[in-house]
LOTIKE-229985 format. One line per 5 residues: number of its first residue (from 1); their letters; for each residue x, y negated, z negated of N, C-alpha, C, CB. Coordinates in Angstrom, 2 decimals, padded with zeros to 5 digits. Atoms other than C-alpha are relative to their C-alpha. Glycine has a CB too. Layout:
<vogus>
NUM = A = X/Y/Z/X/Y/Z/X/Y/Z/X/Y/Z | ...
</vogus>
This chain:
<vogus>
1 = XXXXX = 000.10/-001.04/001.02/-013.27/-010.25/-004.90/-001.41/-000.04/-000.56/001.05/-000.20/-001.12 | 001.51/-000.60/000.55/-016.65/-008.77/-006.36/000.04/000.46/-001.04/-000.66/001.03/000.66 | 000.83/-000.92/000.99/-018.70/-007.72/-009.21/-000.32/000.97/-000.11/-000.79/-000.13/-000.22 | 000.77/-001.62/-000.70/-019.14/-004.04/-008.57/-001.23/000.45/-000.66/001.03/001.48/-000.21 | 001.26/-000.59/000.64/-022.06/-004.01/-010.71/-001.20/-000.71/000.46/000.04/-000.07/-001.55
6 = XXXXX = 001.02/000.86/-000.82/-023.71/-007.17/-009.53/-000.02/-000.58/001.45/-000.12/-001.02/-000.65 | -000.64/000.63/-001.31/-022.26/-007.69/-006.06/000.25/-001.43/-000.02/-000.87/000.21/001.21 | -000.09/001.63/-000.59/-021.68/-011.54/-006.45/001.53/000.20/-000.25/-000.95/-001.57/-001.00 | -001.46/000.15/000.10/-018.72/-012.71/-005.51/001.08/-000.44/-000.96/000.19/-000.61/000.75 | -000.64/000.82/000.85/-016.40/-013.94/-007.95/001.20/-000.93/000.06/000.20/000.65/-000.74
11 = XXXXX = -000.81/001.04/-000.16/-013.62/-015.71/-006.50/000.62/000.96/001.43/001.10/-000.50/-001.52 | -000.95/000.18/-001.48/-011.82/-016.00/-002.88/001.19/-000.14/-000.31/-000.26/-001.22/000.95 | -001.15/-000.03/-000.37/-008.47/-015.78/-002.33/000.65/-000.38/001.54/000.20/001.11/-000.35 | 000.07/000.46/-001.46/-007.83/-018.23/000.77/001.42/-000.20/000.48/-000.87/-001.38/000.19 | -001.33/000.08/-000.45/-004.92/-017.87/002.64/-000.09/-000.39/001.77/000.79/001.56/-000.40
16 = XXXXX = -000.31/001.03/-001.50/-003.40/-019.64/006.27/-000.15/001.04/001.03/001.78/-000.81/000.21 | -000.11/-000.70/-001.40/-003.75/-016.36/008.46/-000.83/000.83/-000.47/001.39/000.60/000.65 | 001.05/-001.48/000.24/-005.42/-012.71/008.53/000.74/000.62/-001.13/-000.11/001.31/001.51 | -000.36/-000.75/001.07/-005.05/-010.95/005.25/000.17/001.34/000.46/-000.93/-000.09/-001.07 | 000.27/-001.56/-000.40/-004.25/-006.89/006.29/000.19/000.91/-001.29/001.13/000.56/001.24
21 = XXXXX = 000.04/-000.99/000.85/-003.59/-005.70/002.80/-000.04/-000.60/-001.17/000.97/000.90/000.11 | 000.09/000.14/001.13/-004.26/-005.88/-000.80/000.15/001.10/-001.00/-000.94/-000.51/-000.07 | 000.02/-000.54/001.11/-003.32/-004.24/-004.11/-000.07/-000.40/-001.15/000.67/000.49/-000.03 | -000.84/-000.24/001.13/-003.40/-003.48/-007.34/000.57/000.44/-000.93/000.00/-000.19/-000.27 | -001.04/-000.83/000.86/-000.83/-002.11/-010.10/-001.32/000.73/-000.68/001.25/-001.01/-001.21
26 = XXXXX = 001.00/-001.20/000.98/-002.51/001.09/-011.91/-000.03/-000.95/-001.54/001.06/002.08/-000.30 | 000.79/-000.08/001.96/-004.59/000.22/-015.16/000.21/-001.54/-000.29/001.21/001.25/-001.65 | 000.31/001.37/000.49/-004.36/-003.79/-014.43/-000.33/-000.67/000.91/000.93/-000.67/-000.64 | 001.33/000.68/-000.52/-007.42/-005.99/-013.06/000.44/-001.20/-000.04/-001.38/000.15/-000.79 | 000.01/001.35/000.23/-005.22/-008.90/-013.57/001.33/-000.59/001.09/000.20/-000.29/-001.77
31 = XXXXX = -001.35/000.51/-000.65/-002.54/-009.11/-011.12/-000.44/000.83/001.24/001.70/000.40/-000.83 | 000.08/-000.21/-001.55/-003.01/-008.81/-007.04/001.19/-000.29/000.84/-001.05/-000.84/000.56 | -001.01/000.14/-001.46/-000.51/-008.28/-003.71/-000.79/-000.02/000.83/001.06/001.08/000.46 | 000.93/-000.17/-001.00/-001.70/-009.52/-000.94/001.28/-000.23/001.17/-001.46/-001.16/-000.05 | -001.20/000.41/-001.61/000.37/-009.67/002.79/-001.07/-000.08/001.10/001.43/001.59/000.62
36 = XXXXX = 000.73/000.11/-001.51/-000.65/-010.20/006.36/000.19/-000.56/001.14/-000.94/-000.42/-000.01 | -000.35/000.92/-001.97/-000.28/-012.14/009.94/001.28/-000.96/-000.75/-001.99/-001.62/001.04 | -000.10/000.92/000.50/001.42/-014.71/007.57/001.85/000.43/-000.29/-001.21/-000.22/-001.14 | -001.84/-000.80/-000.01/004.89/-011.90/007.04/000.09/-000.54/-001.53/001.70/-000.90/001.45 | -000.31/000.37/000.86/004.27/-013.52/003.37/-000.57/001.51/-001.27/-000.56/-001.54/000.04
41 = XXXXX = 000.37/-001.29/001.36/004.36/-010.54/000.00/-000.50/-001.14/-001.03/001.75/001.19/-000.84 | 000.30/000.90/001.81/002.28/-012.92/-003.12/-000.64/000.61/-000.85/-000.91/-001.38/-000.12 | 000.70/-000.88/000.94/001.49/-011.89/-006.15/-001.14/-001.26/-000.56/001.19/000.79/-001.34 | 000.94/000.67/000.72/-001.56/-013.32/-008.05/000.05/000.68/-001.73/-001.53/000.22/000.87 | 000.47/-000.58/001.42/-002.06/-013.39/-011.53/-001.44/-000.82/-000.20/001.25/-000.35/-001.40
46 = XXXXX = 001.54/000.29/-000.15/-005.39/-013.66/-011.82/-000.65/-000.76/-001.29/-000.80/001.46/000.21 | 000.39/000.44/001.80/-005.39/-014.24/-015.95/000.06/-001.78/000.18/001.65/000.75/-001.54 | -000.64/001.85/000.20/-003.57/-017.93/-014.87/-000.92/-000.36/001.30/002.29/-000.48/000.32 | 000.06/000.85/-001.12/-005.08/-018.89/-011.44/-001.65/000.19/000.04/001.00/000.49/001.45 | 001.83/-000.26/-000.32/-009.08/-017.30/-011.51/-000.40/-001.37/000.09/-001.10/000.87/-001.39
51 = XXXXX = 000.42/001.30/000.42/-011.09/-020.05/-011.84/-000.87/000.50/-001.50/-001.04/-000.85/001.36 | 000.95/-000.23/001.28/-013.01/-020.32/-015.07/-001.63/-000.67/000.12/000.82/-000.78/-001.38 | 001.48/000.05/-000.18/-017.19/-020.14/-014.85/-000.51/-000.38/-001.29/-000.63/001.34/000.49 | 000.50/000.02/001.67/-017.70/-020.45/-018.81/-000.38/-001.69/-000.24/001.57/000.60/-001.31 | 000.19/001.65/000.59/-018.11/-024.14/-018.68/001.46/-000.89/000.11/-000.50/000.03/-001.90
56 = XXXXX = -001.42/000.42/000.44/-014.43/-024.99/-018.99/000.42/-000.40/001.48/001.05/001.31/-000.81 | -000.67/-000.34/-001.15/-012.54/-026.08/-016.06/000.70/000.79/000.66/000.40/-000.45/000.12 | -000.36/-000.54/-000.89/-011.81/-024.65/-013.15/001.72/000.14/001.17/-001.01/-000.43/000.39 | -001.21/000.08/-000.65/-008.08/-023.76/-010.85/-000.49/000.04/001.06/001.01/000.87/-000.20 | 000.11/-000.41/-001.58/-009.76/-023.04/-007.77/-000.28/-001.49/000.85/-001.47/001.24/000.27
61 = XXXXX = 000.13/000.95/-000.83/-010.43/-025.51/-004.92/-000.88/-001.43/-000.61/-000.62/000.70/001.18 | 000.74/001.14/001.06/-012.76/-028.79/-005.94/-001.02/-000.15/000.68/000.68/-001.49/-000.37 | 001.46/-000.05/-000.85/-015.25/-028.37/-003.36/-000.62/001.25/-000.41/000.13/000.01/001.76 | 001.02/-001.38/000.32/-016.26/-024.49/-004.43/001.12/000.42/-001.20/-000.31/001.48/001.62 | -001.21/-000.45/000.84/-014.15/-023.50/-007.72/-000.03/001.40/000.08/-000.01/-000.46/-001.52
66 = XXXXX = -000.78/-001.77/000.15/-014.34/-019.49/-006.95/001.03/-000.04/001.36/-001.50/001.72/000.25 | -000.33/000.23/-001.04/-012.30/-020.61/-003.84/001.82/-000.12/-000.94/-000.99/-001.34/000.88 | -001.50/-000.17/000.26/-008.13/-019.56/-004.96/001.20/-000.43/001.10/000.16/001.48/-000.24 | -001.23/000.40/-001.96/-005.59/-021.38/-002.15/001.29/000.64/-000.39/000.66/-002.33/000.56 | -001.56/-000.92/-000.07/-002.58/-019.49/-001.19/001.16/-000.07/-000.79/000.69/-000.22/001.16
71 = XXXXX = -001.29/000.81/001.25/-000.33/-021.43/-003.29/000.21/000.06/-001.15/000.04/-001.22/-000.24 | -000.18/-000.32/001.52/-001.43/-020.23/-006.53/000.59/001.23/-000.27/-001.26/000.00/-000.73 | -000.19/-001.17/000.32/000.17/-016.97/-005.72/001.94/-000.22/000.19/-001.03/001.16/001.05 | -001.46/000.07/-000.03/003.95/-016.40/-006.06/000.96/001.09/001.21/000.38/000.38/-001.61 | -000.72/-000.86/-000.86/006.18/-015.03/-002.77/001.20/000.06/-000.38/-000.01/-000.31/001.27
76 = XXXXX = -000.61/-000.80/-000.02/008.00/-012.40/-003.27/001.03/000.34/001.27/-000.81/000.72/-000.31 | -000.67/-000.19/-000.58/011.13/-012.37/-001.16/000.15/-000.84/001.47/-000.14/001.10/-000.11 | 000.13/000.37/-001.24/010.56/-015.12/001.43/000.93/000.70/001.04/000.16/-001.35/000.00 | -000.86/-000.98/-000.82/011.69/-014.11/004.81/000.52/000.70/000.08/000.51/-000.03/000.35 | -000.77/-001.15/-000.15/012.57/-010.91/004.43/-001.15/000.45/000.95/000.46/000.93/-001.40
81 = XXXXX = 000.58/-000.74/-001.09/009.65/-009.47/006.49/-000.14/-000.67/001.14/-001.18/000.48/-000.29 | 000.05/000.85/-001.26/010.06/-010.04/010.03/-001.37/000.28/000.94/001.39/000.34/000.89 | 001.36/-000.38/-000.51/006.47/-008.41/010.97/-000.83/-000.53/-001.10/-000.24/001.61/000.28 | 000.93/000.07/000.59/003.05/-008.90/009.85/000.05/001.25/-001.22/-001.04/-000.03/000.99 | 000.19/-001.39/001.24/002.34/-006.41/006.16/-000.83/000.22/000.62/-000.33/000.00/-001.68
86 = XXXXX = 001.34/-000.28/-000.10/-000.20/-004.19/007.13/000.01/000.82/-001.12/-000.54/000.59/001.30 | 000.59/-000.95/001.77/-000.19/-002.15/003.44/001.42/-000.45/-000.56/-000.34/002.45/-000.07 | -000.87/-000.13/001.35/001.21/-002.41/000.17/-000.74/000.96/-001.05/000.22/-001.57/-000.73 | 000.71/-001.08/001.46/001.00/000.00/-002.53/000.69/000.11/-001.51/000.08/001.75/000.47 | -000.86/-000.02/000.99/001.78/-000.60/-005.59/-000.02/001.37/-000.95/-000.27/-001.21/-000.73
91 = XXXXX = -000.46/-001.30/000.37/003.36/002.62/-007.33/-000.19/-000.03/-001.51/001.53/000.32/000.48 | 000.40/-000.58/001.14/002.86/004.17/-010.87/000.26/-000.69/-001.22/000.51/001.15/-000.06 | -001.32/000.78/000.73/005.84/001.95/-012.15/-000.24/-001.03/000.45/001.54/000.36/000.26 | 000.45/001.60/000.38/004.50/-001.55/-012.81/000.63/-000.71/001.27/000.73/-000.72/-001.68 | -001.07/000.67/-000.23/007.53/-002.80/-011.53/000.55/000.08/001.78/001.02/000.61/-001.10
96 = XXXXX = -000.46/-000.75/-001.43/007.72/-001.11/-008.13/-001.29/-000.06/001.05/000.45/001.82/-000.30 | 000.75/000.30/-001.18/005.93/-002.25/-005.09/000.54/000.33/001.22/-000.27/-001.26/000.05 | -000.53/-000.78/-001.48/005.92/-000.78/-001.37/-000.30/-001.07/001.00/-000.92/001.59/000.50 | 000.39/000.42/-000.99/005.60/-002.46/001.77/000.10/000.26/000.99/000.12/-000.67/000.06 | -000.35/-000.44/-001.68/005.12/-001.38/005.57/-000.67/-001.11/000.60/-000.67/001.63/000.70
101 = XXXXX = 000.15/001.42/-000.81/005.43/-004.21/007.97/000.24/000.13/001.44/001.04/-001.10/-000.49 | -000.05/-000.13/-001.52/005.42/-004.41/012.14/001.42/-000.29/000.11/-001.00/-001.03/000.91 | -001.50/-000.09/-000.07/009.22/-005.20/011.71/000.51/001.73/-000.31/000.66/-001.18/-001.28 | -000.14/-001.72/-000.06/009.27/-000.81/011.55/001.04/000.09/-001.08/000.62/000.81/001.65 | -000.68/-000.20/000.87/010.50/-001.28/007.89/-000.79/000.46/-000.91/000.69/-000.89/-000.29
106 = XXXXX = 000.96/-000.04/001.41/009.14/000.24/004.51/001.09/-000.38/-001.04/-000.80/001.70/-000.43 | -000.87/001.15/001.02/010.70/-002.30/001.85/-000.70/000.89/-001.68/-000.79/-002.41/000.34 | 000.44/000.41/001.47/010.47/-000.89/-002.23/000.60/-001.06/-000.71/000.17/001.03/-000.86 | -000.83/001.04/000.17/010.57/-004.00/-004.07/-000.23/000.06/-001.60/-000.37/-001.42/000.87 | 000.18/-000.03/001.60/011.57/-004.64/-008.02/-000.40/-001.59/-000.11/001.61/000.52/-001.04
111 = XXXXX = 000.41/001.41/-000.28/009.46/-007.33/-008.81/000.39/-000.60/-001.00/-001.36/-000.30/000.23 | -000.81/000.82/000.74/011.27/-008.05/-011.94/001.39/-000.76/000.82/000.44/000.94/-001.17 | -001.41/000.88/-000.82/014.35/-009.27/-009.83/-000.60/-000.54/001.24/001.51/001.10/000.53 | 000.71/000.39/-000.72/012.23/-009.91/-007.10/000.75/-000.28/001.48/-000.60/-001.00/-000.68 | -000.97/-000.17/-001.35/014.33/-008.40/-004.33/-000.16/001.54/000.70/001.79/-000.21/-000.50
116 = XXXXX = -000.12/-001.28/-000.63/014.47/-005.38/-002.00/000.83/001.32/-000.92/000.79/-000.35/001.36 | -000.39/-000.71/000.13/015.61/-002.18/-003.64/000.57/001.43/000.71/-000.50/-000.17/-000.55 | -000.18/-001.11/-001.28/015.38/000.33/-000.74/-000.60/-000.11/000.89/-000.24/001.24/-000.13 | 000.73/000.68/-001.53/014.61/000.06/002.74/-000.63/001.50/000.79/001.59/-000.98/001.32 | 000.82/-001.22/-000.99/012.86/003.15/005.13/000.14/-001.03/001.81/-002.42/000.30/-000.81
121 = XXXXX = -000.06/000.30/-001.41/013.91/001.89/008.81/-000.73/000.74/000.84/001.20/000.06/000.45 | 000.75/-000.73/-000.68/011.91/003.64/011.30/000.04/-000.15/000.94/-000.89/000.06/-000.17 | -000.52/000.01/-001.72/012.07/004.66/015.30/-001.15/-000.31/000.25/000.60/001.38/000.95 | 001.59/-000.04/-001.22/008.10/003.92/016.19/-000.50/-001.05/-001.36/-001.36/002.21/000.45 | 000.92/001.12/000.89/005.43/001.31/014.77/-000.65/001.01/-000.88/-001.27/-001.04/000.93
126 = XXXXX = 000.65/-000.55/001.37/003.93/002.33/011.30/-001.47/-000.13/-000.22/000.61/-000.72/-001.17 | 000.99/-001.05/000.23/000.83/004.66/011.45/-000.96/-000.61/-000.47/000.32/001.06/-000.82 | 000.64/-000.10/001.20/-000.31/004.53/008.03/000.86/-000.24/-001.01/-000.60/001.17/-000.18 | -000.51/000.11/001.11/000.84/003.91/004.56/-000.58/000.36/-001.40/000.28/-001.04/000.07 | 001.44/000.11/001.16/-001.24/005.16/001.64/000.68/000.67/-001.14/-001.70/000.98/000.47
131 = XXXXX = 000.00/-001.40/001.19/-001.24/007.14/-001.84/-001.18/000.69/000.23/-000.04/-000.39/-001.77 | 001.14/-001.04/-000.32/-002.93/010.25/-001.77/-000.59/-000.21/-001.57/000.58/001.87/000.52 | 001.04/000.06/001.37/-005.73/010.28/-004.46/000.82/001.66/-000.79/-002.39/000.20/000.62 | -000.44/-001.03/001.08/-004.51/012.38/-007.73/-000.96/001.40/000.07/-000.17/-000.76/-001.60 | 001.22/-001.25/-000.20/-006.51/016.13/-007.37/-000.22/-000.64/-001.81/000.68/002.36/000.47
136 = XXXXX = 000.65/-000.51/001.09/-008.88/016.50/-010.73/001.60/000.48/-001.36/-001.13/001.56/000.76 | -000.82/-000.56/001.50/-006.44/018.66/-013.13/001.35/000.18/001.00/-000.76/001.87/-001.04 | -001.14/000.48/-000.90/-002.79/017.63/-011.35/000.94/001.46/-000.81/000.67/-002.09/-000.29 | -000.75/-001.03/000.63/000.06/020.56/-011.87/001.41/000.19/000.65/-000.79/001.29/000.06 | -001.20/000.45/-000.22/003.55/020.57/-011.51/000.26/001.12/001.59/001.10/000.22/-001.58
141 = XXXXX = 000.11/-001.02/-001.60/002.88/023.32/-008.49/-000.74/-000.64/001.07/-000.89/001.53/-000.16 | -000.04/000.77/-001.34/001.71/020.97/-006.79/001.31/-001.23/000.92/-001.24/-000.76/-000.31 | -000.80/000.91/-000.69/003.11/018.34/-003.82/000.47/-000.88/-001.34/-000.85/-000.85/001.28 | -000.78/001.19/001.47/005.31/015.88/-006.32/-000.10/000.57/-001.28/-000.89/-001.65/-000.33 | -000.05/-000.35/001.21/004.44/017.74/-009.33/-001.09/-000.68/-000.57/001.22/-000.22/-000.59
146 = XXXXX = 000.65/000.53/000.88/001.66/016.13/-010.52/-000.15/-001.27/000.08/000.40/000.27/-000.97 | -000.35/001.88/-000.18/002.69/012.55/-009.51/-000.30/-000.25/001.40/001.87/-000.63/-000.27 | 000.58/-000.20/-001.40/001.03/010.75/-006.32/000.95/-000.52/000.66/-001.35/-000.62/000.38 | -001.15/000.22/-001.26/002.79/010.98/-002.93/-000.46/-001.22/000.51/000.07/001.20/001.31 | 000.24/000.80/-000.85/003.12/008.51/-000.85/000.49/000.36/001.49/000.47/-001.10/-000.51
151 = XXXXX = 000.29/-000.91/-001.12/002.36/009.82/002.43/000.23/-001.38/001.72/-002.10/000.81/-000.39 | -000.69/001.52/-001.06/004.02/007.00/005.72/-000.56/000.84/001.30/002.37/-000.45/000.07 | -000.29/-000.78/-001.43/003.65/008.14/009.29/000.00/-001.47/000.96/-001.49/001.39/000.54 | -000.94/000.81/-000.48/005.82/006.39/011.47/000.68/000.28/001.27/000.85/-000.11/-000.88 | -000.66/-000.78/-001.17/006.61/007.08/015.21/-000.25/001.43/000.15/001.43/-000.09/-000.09
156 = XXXXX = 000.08/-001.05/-000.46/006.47/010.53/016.08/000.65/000.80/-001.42/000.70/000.05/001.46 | -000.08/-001.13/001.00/007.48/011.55/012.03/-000.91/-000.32/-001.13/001.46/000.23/-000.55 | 000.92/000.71/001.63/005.83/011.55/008.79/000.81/-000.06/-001.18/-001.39/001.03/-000.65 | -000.48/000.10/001.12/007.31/010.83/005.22/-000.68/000.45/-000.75/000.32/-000.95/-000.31 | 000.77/-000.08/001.37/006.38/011.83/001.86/001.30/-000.01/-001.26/-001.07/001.66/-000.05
161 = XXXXX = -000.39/-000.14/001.02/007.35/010.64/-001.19/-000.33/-000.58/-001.05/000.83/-000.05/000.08 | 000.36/-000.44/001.80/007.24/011.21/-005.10/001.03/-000.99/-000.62/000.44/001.99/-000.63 | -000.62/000.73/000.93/008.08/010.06/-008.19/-000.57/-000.88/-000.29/001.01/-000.36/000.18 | 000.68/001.07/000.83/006.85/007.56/-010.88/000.19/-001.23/000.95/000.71/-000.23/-001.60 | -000.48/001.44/-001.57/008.31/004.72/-008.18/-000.28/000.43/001.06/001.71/-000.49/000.42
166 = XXXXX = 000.01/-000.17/-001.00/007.94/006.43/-005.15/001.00/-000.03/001.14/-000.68/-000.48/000.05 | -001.52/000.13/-000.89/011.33/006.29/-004.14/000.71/001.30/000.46/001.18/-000.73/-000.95 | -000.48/-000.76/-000.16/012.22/009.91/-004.07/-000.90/000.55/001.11/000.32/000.53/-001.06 | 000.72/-000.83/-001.07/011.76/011.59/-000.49/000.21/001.59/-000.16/000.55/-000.45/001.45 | 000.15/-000.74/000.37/010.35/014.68/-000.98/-000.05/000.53/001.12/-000.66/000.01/-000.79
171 = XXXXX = -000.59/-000.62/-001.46/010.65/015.55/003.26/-000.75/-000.88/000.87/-000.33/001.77/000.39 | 000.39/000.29/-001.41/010.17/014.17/006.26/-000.37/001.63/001.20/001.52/-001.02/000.57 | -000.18/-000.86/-000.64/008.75/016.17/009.32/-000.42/-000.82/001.49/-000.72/001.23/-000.57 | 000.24/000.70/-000.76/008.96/015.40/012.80/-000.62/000.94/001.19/001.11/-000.80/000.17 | 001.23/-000.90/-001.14/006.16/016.08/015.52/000.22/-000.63/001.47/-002.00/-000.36/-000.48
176 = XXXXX = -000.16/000.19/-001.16/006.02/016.40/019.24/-000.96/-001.35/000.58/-000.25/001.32/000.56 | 000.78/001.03/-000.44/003.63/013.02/019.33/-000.07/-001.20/-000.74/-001.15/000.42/000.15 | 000.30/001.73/001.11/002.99/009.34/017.87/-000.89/000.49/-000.54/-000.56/-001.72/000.65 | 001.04/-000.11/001.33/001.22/009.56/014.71/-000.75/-001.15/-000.67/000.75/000.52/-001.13 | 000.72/001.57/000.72/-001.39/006.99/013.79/-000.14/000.21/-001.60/-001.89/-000.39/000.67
181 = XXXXX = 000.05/-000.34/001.24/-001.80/008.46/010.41/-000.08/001.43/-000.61/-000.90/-000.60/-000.35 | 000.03/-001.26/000.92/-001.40/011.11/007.83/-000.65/-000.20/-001.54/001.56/000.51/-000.16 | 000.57/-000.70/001.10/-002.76/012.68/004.58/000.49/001.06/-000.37/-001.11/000.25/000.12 | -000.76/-000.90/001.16/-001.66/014.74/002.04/-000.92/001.03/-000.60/000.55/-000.93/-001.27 | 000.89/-000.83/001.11/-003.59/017.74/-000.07/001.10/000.51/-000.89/-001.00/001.38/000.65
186 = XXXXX = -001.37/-001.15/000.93/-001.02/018.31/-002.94/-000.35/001.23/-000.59/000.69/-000.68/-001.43 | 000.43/-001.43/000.67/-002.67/021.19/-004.42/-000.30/001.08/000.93/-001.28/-000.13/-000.87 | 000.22/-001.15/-000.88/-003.51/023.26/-001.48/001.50/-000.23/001.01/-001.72/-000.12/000.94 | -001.16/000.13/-000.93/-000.02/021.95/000.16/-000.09/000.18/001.60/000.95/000.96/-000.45 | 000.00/000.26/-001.67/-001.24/020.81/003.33/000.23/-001.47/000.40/-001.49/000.42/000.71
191 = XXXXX = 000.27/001.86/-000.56/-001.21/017.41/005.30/-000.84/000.44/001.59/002.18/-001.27/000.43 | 000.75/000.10/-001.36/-003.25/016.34/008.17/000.51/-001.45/000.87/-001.80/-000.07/-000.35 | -000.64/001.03/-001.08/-002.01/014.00/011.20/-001.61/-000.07/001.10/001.85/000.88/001.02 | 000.61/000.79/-001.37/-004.03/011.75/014.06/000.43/-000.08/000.76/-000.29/-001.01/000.13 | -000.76/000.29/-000.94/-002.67/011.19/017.02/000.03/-001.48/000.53/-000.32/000.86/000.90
196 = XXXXX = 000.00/001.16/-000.85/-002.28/007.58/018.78/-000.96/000.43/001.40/001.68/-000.43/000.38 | 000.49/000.16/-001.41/-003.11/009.09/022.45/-001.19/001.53/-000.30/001.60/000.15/001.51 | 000.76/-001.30/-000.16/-005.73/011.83/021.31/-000.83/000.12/-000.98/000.77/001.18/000.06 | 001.11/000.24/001.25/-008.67/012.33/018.90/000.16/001.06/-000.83/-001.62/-000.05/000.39 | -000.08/-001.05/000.46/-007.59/015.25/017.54/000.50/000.10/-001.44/000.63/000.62/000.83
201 = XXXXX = -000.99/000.20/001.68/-006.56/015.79/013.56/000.26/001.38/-000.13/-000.95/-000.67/-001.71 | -000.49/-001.45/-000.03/-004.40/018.33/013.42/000.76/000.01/-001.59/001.22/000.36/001.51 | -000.53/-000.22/001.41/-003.49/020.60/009.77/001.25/000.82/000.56/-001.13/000.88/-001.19 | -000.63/-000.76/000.41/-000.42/021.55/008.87/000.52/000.32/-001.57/000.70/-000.19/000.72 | -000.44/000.06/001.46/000.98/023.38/006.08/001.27/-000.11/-000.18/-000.36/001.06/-000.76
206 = XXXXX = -000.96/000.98/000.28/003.47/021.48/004.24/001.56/000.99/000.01/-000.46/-000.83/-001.62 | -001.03/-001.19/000.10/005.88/024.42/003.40/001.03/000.36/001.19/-000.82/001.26/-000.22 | -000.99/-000.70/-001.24/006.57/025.77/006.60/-000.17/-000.86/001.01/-000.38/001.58/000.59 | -000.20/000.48/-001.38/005.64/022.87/008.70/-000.66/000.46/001.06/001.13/000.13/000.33 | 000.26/-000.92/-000.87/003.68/025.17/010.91/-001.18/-000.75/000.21/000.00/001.49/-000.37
211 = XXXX = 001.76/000.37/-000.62/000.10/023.99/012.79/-000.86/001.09/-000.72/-000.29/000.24/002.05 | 000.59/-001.37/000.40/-002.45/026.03/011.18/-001.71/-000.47/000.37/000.39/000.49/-001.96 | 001.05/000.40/-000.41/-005.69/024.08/012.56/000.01/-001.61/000.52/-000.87/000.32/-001.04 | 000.37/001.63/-000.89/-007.46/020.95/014.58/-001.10/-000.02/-000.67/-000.25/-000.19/001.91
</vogus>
């Protein structure tokens, strides 16, 4: 993790395999999800585990103290993922975390109980996983109303869905090809798809579903 003002680093987060994803909750700098090769969901709280630079002692390692080992973070649901995470996103609602994993599942999890709430099974390996960035001045005429989608593509369909959690599917649509990823425009109500076997990014609009450009 970095200084975005001064680029120095400020503390590592060292874990036993390849990291593929990180988040964190809207409007707090103090709590991280990380997953990866490892099939492990941990949270960090960053307030308890950082290390401290002020003079005071340090939590991190004893050879470099911005150095955080895996262990200071808390897993969330051992063994439940049977693939590597490649994204997590944590949703609007504190409390509500996503996960898409090579086991062709998308897991929302309540991290107060600190268990699965809803599952997304899927026929093909998982794409993409993202939130679409909020437009400027958000309006209930738009995709979700105002609230950001979360936009999956998954095998040969795509997902989208709304809501303060992200739990409500707002449609699926399914295309004649594997989809490495999608995107969303809620205000102009389009999405755009990749292909796996082709370079092509093809628009459609969301409404009717219809191709309307490459």
């Amino acid at each position: 993790m970095w200084d975005t003002h001064t680029g120095e680093t400020l503390y590592t987060l060292q874990h036993n395999h390849i990291v593929r994803a990180v988040a964190f909750p809207p409007n707090n700098g103090q709590l991280l999800a990380t997953g990866g090769m490892e099939k492990k969901l941990r949270i960090f709280d960053l307030s308890s585990v950082a290390p401290i630079t002020n003079g005071g002692t340090t939590s991190g390692d004893s050879s470099d103290p911005t150095i955080i080992s895996a262990d200071k973070g808390f897993e969330i649901g051992p063994d439940v993922h049977k693939g590597a995470i490649k994204s997590i996103i944590w949703t609007h609602d504190p409390n509500i975390l996503v996960t898409a994993a090579d086991d062709r599942v998308i897991r929302w999890w309540d991290l107060q109980n600190r268990s699965v709430i809803q599952e997304l099974p899927v026929k093909g390996d998982i794409g993409s996983c993202e939130f679409n960035m909020l437009a400027t001045n958000p309006s209930p005429s738009d995709i979700g109303a105002g609230m950001p989608v979360l936009a999956i593509a998954a095998g040969k369909t795509v997902y989208f869905y709304g809501g303060p959690d992200a739990r409500t599917l707002l449609k699926s649509v399914d295309l004649p090809y594997d989809v490495a990823s999608v995107a969303i425009h809620p205000k102009q109500r389009k999405f755009v798809t990749g292909g796996i076997k082709d370079t092509w990014a093809k628009v459609y609009n969301y409404d009717t579903e219809q191709e309307i450009g490459e």
